[in-house]
C-alpha positions as CSV (number, residue, x, y, z in Angstrom):
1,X,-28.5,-78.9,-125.2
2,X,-27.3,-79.4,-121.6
3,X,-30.1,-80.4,-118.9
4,X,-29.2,-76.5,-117.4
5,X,-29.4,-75.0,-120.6
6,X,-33.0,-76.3,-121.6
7,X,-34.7,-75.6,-118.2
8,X,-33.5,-72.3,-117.8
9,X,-31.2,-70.9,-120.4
10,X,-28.4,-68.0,-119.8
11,X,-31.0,-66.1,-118.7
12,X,-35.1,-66.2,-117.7
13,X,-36.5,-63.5,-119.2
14,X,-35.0,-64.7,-122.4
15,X,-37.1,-67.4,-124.7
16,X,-35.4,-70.4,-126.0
17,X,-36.2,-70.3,-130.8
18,X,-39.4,-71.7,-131.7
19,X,-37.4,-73.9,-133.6
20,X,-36.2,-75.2,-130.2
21,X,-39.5,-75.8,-128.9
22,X,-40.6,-77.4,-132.2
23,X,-38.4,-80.4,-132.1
24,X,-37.6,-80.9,-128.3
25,X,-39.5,-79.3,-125.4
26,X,-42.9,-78.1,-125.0
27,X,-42.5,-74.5,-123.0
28,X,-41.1,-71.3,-125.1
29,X,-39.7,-70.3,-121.9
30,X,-39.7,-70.8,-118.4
31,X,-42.0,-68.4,-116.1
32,X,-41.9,-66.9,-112.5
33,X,-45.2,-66.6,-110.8
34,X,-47.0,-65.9,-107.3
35,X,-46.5,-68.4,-104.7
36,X,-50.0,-68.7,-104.9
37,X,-53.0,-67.9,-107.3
38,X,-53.6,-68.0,-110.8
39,X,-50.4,-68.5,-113.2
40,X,-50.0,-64.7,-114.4
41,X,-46.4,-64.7,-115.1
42,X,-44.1,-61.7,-113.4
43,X,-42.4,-60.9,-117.2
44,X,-45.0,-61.1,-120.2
45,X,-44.9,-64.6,-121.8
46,X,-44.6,-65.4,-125.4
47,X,-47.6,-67.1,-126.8
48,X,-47.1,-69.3,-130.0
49,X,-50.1,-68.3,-132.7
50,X,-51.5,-70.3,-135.4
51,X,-49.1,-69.2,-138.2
52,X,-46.1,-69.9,-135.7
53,X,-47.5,-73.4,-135.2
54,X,-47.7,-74.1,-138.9
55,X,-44.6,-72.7,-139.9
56,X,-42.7,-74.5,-137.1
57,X,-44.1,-78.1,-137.1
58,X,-46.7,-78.0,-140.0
59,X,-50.0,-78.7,-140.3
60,X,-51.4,-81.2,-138.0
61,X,-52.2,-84.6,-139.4
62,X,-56.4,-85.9,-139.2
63,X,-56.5,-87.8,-136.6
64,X,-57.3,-91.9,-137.0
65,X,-57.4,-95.3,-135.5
66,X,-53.9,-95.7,-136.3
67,X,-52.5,-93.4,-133.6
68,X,-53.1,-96.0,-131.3
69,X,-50.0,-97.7,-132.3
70,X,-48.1,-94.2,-132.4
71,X,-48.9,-93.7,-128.9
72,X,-48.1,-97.3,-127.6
73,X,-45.0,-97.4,-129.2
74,X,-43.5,-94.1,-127.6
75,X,-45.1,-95.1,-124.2
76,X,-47.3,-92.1,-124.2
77,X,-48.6,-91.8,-120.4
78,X,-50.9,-88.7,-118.4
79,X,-49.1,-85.9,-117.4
80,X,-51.9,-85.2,-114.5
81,X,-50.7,-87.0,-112.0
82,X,-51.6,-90.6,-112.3
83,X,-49.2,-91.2,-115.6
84,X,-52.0,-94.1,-116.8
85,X,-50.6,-95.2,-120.0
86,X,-52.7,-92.8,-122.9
87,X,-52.9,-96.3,-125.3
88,X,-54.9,-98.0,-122.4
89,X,-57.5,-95.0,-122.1
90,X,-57.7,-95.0,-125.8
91,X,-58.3,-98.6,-125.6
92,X,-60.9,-98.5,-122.8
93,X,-63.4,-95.6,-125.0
94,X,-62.9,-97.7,-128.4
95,X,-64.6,-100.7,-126.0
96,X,-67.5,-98.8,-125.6
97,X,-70.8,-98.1,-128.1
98,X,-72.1,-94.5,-126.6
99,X,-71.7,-91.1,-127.2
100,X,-67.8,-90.0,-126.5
101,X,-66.9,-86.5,-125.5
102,X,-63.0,-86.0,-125.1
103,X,-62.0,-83.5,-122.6
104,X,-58.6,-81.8,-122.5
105,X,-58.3,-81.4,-118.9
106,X,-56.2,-77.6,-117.7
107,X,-58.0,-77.2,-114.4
108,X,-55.3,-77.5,-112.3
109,X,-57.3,-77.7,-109.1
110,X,-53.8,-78.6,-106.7
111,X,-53.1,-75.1,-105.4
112,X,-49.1,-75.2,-105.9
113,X,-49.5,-76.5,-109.6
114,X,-49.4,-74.1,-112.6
115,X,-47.3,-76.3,-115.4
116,X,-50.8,-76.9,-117.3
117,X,-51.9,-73.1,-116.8
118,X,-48.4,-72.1,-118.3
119,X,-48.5,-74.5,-121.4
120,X,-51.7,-73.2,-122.3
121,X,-50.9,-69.6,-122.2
122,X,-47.7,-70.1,-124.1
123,X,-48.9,-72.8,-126.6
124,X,-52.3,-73.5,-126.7
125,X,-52.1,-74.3,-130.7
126,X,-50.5,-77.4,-129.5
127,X,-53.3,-78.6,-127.0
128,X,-55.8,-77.8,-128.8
129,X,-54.6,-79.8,-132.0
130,X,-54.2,-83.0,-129.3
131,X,-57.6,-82.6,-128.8
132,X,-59.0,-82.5,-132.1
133,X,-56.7,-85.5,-133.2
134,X,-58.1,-87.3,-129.9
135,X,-61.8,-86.4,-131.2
136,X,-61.0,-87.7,-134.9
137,X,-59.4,-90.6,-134.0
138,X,-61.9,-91.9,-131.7
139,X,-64.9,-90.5,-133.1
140,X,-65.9,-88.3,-130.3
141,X,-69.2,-86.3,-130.6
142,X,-67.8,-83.1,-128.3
143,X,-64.4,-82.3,-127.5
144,X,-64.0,-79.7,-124.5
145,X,-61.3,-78.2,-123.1
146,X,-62.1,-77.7,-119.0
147,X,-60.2,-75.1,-117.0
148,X,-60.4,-74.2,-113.4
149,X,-62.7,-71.7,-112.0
150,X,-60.3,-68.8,-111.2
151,X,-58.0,-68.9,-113.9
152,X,-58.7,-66.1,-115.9
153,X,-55.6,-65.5,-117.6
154,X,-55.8,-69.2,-119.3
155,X,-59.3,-68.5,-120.3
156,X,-58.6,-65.8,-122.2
157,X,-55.7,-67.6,-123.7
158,X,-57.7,-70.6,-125.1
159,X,-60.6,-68.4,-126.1
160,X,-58.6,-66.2,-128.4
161,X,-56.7,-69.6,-130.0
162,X,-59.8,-71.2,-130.8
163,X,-61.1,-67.8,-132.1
164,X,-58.3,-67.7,-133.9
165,X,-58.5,-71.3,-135.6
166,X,-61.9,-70.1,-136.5
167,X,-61.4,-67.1,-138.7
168,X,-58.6,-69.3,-140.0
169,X,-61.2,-71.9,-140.7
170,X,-59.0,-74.7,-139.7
171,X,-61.1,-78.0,-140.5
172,X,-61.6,-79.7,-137.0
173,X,-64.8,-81.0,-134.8
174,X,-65.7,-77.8,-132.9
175,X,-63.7,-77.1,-129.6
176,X,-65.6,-76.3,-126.3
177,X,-64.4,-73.8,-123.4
178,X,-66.3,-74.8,-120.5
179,X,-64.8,-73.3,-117.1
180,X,-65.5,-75.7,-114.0
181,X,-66.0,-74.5,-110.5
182,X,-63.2,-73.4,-108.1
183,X,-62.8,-76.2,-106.3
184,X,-59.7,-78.7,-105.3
185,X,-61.9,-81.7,-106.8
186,X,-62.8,-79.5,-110.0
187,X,-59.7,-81.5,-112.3
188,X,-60.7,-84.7,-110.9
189,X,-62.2,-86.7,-114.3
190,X,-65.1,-88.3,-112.6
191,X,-66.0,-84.9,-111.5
192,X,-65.4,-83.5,-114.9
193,X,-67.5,-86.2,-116.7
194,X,-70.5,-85.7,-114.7
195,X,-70.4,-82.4,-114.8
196,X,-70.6,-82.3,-118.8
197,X,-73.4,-84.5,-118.2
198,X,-75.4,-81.9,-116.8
199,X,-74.6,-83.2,-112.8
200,X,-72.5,-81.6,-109.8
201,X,-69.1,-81.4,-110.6
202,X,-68.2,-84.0,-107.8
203,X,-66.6,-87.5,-108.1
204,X,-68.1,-90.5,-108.4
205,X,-67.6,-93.8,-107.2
206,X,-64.2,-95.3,-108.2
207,X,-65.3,-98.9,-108.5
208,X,-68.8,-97.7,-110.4
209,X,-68.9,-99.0,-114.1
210,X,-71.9,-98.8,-116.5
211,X,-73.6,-102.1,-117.4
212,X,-75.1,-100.6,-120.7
213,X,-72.9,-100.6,-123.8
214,X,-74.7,-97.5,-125.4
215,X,-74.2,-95.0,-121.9
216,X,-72.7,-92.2,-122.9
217,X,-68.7,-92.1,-122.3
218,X,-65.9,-89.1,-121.5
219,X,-62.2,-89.7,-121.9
220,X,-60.6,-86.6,-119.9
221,X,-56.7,-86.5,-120.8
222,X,-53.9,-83.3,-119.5
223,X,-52.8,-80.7,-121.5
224,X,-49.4,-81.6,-121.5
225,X,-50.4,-85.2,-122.4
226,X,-52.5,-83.7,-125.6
227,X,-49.3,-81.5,-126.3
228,X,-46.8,-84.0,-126.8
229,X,-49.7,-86.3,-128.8
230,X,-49.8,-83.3,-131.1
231,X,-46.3,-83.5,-131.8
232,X,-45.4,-87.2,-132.3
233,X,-48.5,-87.2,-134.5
234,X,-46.5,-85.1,-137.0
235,X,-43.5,-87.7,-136.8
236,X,-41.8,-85.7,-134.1
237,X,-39.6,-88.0,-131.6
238,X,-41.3,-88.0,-128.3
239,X,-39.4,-85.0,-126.0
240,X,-37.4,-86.1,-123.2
241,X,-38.8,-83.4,-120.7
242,X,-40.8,-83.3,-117.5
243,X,-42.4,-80.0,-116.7
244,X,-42.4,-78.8,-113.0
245,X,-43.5,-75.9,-110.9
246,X,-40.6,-75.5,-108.1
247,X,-42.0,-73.4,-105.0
248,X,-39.0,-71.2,-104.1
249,X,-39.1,-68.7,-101.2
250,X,-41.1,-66.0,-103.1
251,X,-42.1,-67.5,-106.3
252,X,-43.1,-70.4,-108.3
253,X,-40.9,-70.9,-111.3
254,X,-42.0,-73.3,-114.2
255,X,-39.7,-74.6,-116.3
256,X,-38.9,-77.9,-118.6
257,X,-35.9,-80.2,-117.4
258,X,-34.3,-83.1,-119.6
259,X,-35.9,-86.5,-117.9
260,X,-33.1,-87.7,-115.3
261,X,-32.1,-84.3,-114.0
262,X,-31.2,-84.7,-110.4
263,X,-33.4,-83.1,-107.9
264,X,-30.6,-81.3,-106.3
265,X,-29.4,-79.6,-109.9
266,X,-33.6,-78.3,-110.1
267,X,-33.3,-76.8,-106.8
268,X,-29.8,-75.3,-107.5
269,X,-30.9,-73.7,-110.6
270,X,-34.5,-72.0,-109.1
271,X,-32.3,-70.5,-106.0
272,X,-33.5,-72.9,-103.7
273,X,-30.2,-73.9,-102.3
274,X,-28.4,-70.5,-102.0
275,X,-28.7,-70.8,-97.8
276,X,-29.2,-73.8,-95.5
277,X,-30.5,-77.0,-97.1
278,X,-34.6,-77.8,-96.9
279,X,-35.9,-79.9,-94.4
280,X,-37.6,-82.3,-96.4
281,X,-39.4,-81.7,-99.9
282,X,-42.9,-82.1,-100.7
283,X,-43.0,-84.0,-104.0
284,X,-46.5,-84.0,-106.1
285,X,-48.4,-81.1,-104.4
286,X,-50.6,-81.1,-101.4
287,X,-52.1,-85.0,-102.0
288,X,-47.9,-86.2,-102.9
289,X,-45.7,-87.3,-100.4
290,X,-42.9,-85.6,-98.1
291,X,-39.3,-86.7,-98.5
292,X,-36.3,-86.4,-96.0
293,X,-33.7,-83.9,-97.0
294,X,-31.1,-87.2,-97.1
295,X,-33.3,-88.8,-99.5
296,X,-34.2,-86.1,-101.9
297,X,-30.7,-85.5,-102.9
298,X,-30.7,-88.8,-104.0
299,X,-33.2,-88.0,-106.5
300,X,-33.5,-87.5,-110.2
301,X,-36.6,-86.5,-111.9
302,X,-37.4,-89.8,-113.4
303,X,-41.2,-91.3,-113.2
304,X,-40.5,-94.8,-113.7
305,X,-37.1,-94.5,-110.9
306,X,-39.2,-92.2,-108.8
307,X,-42.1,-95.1,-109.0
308,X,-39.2,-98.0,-108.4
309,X,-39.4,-96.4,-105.0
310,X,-42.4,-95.8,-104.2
311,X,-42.7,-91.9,-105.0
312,X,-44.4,-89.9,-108.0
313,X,-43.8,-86.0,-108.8
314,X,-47.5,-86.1,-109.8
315,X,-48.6,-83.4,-111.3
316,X,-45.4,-82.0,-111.4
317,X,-44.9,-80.1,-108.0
318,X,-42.0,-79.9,-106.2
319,X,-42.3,-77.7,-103.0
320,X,-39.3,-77.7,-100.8
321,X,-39.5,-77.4,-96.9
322,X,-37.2,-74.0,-95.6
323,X,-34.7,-75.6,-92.6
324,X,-36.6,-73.9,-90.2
325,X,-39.9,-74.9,-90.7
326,X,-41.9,-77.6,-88.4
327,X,-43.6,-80.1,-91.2
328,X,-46.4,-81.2,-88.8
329,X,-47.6,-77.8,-88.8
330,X,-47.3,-77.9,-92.8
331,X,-49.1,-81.2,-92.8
332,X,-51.6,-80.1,-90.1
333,X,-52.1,-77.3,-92.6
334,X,-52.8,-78.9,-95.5
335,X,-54.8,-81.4,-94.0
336,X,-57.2,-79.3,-92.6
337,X,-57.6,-77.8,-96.3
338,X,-58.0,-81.1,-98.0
339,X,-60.5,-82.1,-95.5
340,X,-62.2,-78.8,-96.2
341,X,-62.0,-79.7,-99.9
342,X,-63.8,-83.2,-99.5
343,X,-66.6,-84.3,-101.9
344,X,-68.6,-84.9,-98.8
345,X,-70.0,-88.1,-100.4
346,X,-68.8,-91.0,-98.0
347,X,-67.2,-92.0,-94.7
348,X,-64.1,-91.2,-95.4
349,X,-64.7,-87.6,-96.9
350,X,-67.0,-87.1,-94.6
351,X,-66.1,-88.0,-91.4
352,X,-62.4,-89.4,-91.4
353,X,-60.8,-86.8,-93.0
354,X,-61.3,-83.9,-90.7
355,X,-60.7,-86.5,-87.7
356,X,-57.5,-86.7,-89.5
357,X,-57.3,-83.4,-89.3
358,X,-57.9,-82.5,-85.8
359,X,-55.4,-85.4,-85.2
360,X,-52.4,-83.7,-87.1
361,X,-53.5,-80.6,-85.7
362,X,-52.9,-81.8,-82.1
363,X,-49.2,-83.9,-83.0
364,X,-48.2,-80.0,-84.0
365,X,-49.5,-78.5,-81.4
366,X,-47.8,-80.7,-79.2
367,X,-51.0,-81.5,-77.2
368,X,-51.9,-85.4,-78.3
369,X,-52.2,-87.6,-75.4
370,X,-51.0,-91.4,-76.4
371,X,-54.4,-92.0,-76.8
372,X,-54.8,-89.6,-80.1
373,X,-51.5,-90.5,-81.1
374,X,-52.7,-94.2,-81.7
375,X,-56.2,-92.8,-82.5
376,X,-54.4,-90.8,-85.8
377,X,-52.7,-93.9,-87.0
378,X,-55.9,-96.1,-86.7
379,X,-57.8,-93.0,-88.5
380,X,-55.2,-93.7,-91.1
381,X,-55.8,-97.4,-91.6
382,X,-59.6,-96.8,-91.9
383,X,-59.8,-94.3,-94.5
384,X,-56.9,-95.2,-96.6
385,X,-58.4,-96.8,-99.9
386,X,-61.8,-96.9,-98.4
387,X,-63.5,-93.3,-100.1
388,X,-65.9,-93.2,-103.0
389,X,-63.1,-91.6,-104.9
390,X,-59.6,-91.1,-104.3
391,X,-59.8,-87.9,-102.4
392,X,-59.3,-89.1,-99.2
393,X,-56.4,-91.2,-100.3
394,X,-54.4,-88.2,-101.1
395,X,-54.9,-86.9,-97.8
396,X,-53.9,-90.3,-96.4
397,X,-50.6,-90.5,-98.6
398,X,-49.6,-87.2,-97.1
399,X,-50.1,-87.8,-94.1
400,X,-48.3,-91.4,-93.6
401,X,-45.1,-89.7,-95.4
402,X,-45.3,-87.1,-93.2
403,X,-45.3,-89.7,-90.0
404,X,-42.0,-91.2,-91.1
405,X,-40.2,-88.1,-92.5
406,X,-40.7,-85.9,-89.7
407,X,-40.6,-88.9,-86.6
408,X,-37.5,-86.9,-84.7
409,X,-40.1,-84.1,-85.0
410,X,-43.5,-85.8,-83.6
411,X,-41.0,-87.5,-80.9
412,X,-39.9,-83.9,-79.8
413,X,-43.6,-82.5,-80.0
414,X,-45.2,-85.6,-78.1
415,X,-42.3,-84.6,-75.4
416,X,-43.3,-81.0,-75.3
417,X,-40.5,-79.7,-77.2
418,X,-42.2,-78.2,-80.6
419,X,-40.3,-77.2,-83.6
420,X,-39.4,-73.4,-83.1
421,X,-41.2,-73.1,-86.9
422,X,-44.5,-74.6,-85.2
423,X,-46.4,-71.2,-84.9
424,X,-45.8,-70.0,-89.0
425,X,-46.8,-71.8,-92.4
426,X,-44.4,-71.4,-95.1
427,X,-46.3,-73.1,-97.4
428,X,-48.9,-71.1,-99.5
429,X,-51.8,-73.2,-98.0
430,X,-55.3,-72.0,-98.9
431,X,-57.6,-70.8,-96.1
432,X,-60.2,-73.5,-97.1
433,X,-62.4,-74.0,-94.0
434,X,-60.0,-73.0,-91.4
């Protein structure tokens, strides 16, 4: 099956077979949405129910110690955003004595993201076995599935699988639905550990580690990442996809492209490149990194390339900028909503990011002196890497990309000349505290 034929088929509306899914990809189909909001698809989605998952793939294997090796072998890494290698965080909770909870993570708390949402809703049989062979191989006392506070429609989902699994007495540890706050720091997995814990749902110091071997532990792992676990723990060959949720002009469409798809044949396929070319492209969501329009076509949706050169698609996002849009607005934008989003918790949260803010918010406007101009670049060097958590470093990322991608731009602005997109974001930025 062609990279074109598995993303998006002959048509949208119609599913690829099960059988498909079962030995190659983990979406039944790929789904339009909102530009913004919770992932309710336009067309009603399949969902795949227990009997489908049993007659497809089989029963699930129990889950052991040996999995380890599984998992190493086929260089099984997150699907979050970070891509840590899944045998090192295995490796990391076996280290420790305490109590474990494992947490399959589906609070996609980045605005523009709903891959995770869309997995769920179409196959949460498959999650939800990663989970329980997580919890059985490493002896975890809870396993939890977390969602994000406003998404309903995956609630409902994952509620009526693990009913499901219930009636149909499927011997597992018992699976948690806890729903998390509606918040942008809600998915981070500090956040989520101390929240099961009983604590605020905030992050907590990156560089904090517990000096007693018996403290309670929480390995939080995507729901893509626990998908694909479930399959190569039934022998299945590890699927050679990337899912993605492409921001078109009046959707998001998520689909499933063959690793190594150029970017160019992505945007071709979701209508992005029926009129004038984008301006740039926003690559991992609203804490990823812009990318010139001269660059991007270079690209092909390959982690370990994409990492060779110092990007990431992150959590999967890919959000291209219209030709007539003015990025430092966008940026300005989105900075002012990740500042609003802060954990409020150090320096950098606290104080740095809105002055990054204001700064970007006076490059668009066109009204930074020298003097602020300098000031936003030395704002930059002092909060980058310097946060409690790696909030602030999102922001920061953003930011510095958007410095170099859109220089012809800031020159123009700094000269009184703004972009004729200045006054109008295209991007579906939440209001946050603006």
């Amino acid at each position: 099956m062609t990279a074109d034929a598995l993303a998006w088929e002959s048509s949208r509306g119609v599913p690829r077979t099960r059988a498909d899914a079962a030995v190659g990809s983990l979406l039944l189909h790929p789904v339009q949405l909102d530009r913004s909001g919770p992932a309710v698809p336009w067309e009603r989605a399949a969902t795949e129910l227990l009997d489908d998952v049993l007659d497809d793939v089989g029963p699930r294997p129990r889950g052991s110690v040996e999995l380890l090796g599984v998992i190493e072998q086929h260089g099984l890494t997150g699907h979050g955003g970070a891509h840590v290698p899944t045998a090192a965080k295995w490796r990391r909770a076996l280290r420790a004595g305490g109590p474990l909870t494992v947490v399959a993570n589906g609070a996609e708390s980045e605005p523009l993201s709903a891959k995770d949402s869309t997995l769920l809703q179409q196959r949460p049989h498959l999650v939800l076995d990663g989970l329980a062979l997580t919890a059985e191989a490493l002896g975890a006392c809870r396993a939890v599935v977390w969602l994000h506070g406003a998404d309903a429609p995956t609630r409902t989902a994952v509620l009526a699988a693990v009913a499901e699994r219930r009636a149909a007495r499927v011997a597992e540890p018992v699976l948690e639905v806890v729903t998390g706050p509606t918040h942008y720091l809600a998915g981070e997995s500090s956040a989520i550990a101390q929240a099961l814990r009983g604590g605020p749902t905030l992050p907590t110091a990156r560089r904090r580690a517990s000096t007693d071997p018996d403290a309670p532990r929480t390995l939080v792992q995507n729901v893509e990442t626990l998908a694909r676990l479930a399959l190569l723990a039934r022998g299945y060959p590890p699927a050679p996809t990337m899912l993605l949720t492409v921001l078109t002009g009046t959707s998001r469409e998520v689909l499933e492209v063959t690793r190594g798809t150029p970017l160019v044949d992505v945007l071709r396929m979701t209508g992005v490149l029926r009129g004038r070319p984008p301006k740039a492209v926003l690559l991992g969501g609203f804490g990823g990194v812009w990318v010139s329009w001269q660059d991007a076509e270079r690209l092909t949706f390959d982690e370990e390339r994409l990492r060779a050169v110092g990007l990431s698609v992150g959590a999967g996002v890919v959000a291209p900028l219209s030709a007539g849009a003015c990025g430092l607005a966008e940026t300005a934008a989105i900075a002012d909503y990740l500042a609003s989003m802060s954990a409020r918790q150090c320096g950098p949260c606290l104080f740095g990011l809105p002055a990054l803010a204001e700064g970007v918010r006076l490059l668009a406007a066109g009204t930074a002196s020298r003097r602020d101009r300098l000031q936003v670049r030395a704002d930059l060097r002092a909060v980058a890497g310097r946060g409690a958590c790696h909030h602030p470093d999102g922001a920061t990322r953003l930011i510095t990309s958007a410095l170099r991608v859109f220089e012809l731009d800031l020159d123009q602005h700094a000269h009184g000349r703004a972009c004729a997109g200045s006054a109008e974001i295209t991007l579906p930025v939440p209001a946050g505290a603006r």
